[in-house]
N, C-alpha and C positions, 0 to 999 in steps of 0.2 A: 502877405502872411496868410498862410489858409486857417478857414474861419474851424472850430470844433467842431468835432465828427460826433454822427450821430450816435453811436455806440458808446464812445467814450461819457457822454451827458448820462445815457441811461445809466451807465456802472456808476457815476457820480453822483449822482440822486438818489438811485435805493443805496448807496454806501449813507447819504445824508439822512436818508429817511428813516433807517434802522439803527443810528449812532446811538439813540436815547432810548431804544429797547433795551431791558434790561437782559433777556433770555431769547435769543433766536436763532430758528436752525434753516442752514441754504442747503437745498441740497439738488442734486441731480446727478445725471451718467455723465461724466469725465466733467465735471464742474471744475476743477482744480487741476487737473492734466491735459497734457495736448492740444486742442485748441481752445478749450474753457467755453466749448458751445460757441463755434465761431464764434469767440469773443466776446458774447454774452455776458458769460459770469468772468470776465478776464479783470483780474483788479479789486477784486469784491471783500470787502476787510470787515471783521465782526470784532467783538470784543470776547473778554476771558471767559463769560459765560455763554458764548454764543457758538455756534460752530459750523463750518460748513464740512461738508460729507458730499462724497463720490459716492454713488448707490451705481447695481448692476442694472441691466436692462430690463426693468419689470416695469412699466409705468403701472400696469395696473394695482399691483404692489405701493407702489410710490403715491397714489393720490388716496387708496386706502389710510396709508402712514399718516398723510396729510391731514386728512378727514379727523384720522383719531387724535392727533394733537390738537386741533383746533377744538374737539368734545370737551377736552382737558384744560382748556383754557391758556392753551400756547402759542406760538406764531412761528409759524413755516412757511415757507417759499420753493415752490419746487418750479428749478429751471428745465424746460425741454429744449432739443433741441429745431423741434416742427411742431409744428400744428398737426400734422398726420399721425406722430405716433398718441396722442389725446386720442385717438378713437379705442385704443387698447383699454383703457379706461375710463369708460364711458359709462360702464354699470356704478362705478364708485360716484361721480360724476353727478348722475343722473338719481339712481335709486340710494343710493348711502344718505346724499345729501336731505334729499328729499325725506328721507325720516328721520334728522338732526329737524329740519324744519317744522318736525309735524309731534315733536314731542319735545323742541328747547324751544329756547327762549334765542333768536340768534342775536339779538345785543348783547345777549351776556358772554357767549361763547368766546374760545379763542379766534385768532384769525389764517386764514390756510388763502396763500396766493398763488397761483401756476401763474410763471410767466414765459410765454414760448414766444419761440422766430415764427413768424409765416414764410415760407418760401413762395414766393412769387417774381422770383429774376428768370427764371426760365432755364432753359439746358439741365434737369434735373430726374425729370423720369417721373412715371405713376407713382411713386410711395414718397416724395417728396415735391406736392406741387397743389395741395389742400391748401386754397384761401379763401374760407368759409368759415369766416369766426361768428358771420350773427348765425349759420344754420346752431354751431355747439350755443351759443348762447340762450338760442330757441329751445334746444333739447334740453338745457339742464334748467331753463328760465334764471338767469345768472347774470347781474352786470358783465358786459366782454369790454375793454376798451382795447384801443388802438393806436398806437403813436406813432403822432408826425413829426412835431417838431417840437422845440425849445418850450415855449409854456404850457400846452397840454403835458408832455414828457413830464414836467414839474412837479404840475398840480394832481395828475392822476397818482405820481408815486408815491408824493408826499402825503395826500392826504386817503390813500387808497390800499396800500402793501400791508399795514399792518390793522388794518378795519377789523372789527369785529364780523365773521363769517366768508365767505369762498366766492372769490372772484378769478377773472382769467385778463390778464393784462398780453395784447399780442407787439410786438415790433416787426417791422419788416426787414425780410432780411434784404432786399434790394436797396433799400437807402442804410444797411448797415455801412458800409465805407465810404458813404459820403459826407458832405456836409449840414450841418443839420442846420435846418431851414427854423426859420427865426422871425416869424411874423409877431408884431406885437397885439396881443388881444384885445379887444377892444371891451367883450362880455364876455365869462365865463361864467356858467351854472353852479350851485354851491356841491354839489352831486357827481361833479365833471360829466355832465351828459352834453351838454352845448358848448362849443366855443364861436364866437364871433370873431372875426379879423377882420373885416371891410363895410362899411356903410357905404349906401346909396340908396336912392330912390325909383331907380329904375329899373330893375331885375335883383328876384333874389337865388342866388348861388347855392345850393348846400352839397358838401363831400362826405362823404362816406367811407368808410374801410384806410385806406391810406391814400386817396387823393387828394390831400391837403392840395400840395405841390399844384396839381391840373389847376383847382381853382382858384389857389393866385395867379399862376400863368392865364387861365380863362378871362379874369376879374382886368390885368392887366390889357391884352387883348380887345377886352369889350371894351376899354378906357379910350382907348384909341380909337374907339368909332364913336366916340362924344357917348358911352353908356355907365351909369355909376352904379356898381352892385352892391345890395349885399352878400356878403360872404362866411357860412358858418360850416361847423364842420360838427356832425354826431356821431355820440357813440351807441354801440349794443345795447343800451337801457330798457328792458322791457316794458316800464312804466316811465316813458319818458315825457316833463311833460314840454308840450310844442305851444308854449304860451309866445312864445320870443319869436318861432318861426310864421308862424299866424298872424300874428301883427306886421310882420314884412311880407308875407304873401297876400295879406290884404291892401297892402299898402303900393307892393310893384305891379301887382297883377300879371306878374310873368316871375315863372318859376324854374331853375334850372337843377336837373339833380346829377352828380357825379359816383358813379359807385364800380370801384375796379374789383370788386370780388366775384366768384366764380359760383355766389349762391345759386341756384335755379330759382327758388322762391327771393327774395332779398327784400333786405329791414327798407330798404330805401324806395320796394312798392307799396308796404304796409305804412309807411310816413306820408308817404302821394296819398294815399288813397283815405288816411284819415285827415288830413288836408284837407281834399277836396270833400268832403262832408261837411266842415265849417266854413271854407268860403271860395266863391267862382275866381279862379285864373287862367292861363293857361299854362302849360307845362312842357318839358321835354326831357327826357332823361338821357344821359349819356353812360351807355352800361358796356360790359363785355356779351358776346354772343356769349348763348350757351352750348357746354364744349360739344363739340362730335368727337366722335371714337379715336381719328387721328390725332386729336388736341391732347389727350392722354399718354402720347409719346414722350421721346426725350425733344424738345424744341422753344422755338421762341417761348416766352410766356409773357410779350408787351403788350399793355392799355395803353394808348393812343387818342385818346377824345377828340372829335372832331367838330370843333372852334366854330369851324363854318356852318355847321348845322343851327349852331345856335343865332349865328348871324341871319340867316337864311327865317329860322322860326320867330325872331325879334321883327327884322321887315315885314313880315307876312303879318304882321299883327298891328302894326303902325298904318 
């Protein structure tokens, strides 16, 4: 029996986590027609004061909309279909917000959530292949999260879609038709900035962006050579704090990081590097090159971590 797909949980969860709003509006470009945002918004049920809406192609328009219901004290969801077209809207994003921040009160305010695909499967082309969700988190300084699987997916929607003030929730469109991987948590943050999945005392693991997956396969892997990790996964959080990752980086003295996004700068060198300010380990990251000109075509777009690196950086230090 094939296990629930990943797409289907998310529509099942914001359908749970929006049941007991009293007033709320879904909307995006073909939200309700055609493919429903590959699949996205497919299934997505409000109640009689609630509605969702097809809007034309103006994101810049649309996070405006956003911006002003949430002033009003309402709660919007706007679905995209990429992360690339969020650049059309960037001034709203960026500068709107930022003076809601610099003259409200944002607990009191409504709540305004973008929830978009990242494309990252590849064969797609330069205007759909933007996986750089902590650079927009950077520009607009904005929680960004990221789903991998079954209780992050949960907890971030549950307790995050309808928050008071403007966050960016991404999913990947690469594990949209598969299964949705189902590790049980062992710690999460009240904040959803940290998830834990794996204890051990001899390496600690963290993923980034959407490599949950790598680092249970890694975790597994290292298991098999007698090595027990820990294993956490963060999100976008610009004030996040690394009290939980510190105590295991003090504790393994070997640090491994996973980050399959396409930042040039990336959250998962500013995490190493305020790490290594609080305490001596050694490190290694497992990252993507950054792109050359050809990379910007229509083509592959696989991260592939390579295992033995880490194998190779564990002996070397034994």
């Amino acid at each position: 029996m094939r296990n629930q797909s990943y797409i289907k949980f998310i529509v099942e969860s914001i359908n749970l986590a929006i049941e007991q709003v009293d007033s709320i509006l879904l909307y995006g470009e073909n939200i309700n027609v055609g493919s429903c945002i590959s699949g996205l918004a497919r299934g997505l049920k409000v109640n009689q004061s609630s509605m969702i809406l097809n809007v034309g192609n103006c994101e810049l328009t649309h996070i405006g909309l956003g911006m002003g219901i949430m002033a009003d004290g309402g709660h919007c969801v706007l679905f995209v279909k990429q992360l690339d077209f969020l650049l059309l809207g960037l001034d709203q994003m960026v500068n709107t917000f930022n003076y809601f921040r610099a003259f409200s009160n944002i607990n009191k305010v409504g709540s305004f959530t973008i929830i978009t695909l990242v494309c990252d499967h590849g064969f797609q082309g330069p205007q759909s292949s933007l996986n750089v969700a902590s650079d927009i988190s950077s520009l607009c300084n904005i929680n960004t999260f990221c789903l991998n699987g079954r209780v992050d997916i949960s907890n971030i929607i549950h307790n995050q879609i309808v928050r008071p003030g403007f966050r960016l929730i991404c999913a990947s469109q690469r594990l949209l038709g598969g299964d949705l991987i189902d590790p049980p948590a062992q710690m999460l943050c009240s904040d959803n900035s940290i998830y834990k999945y794996h204890s051990g005392n001899d390496i600690t693991v963290i993923c980034f962006n959407f490599s949950l997956l790598h680092g249970i396969n890694l975790v597994k892997y290292l298991g098999t050579l007698s090595y027990v990790s820990d294993l956490f996964h963060i999100n976008y959080i610009p004030k996040v704090d690394l009290t939980h990752i510190l105590e295991s980086c003090s504790r393994t003295q070997k640090l491994v990081l996973i980050d399959d996004s396409k930042s040039v700068v990336k959250f998962s060198d500013m995490i190493l590097s305020t790490l290594q300010a609080s305490s001596n380990f050694a490190s290694i990251s497992l990252l993507r090159d950054i792109s050359t000109d050809k990379d910007y075509g229509v083509g592959k777009d696989e991260f592939t971590p390579d295992f033995e690196k880490v194998r190779y950086f564990i002996e070397n230090l034994n």
